[in-house]
N, C-alpha and C positions, 0 to 999 in steps of 0.2 A: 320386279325391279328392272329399271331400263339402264342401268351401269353407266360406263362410261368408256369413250374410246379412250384405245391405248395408241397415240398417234404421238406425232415429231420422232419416228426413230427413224435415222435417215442411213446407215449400217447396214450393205449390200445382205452382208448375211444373214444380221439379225431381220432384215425386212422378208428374207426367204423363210425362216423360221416362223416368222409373224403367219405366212403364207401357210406353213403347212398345219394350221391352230384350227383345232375342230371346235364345233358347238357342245358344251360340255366338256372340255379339257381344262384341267387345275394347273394352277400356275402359283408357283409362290412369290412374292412381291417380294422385291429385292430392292434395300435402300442403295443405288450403284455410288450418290455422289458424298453425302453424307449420313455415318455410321457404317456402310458398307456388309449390310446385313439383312439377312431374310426376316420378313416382322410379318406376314400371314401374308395368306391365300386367297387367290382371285378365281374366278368361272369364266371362261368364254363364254357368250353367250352369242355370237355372232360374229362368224367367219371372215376375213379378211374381206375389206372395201376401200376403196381411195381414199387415202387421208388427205384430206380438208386443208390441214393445215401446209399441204407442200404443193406450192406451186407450178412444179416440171409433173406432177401427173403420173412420176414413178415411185414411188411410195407408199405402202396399205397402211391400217390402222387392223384392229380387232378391238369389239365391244365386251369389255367387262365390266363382271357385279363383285363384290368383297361379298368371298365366304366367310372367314375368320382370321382372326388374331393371332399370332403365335402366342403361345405360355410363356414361351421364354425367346428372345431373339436369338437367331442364328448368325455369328459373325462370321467373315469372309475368312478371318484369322480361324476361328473353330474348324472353317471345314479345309483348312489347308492342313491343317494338323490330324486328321481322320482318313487316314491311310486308303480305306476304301473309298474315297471321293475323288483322290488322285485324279482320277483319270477326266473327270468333269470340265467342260471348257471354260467354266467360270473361273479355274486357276489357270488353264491355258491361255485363256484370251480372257483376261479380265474384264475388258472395255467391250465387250461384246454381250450388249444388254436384253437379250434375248436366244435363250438356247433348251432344246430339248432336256429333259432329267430321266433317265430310265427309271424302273421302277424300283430296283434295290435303293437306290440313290436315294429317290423321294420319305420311302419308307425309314431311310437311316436317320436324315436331315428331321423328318416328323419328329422323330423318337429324340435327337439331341434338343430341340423345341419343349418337350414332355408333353406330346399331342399322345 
């Protein structure tokens, strides 16, 4: 599968996070603007390159493929309520559409999903 770029994110930070996305790293796909919830998982399949769509030239993209679906979607409200997520910058910086998940994290968020 040749996926698709994840490009227009113009978010100093989240473009550094885009930056440090390996070939083979899982991402959960997070609806940011409507529903505000994790609905399944993406692949990097290809490491950060110029996005296309920004014209200054400071900007990456990274190529993803859809792994799967969630069973059940994760809302922004479930994981504020999940005391071990706390710390996650999804609740710190909401508007920050792109950020690492350790692996306790990933594996809890799976489990309230019922992956």
């Amino acid at each position: 599968a040749k996926g698709a770029p994840w490009d227009g994110v113009r978010n100093y930070q989240a473009a550094k996070n885009l930056k440090g996305m390996k070939k083979g790293d899982l991402c959960f796909f997070y609806h940011s603007n409507i529903g505000k919830e994790i609905v399944g998982i993406i692949e990097v399949i290809k490491e950060s390159f110029l996005d296309k769509t920004d014209e200054s030239g400071r900007f990456v993209a990274v190529q993803v493929r859809f792994r799967e679906k969630l069973v059940k979607s994760v809302t922004l409200e479930d994981i504020k309520k999940n005391k071990a997520l706390s710390h996650l910058s999804l609740i710190k910086q909401s508007r920050l559409s792109i950020m690492p998940i350790d692996s306790k994290s990933w594996k809890i968020i799976n489990k309230m999903s019922n992956i």
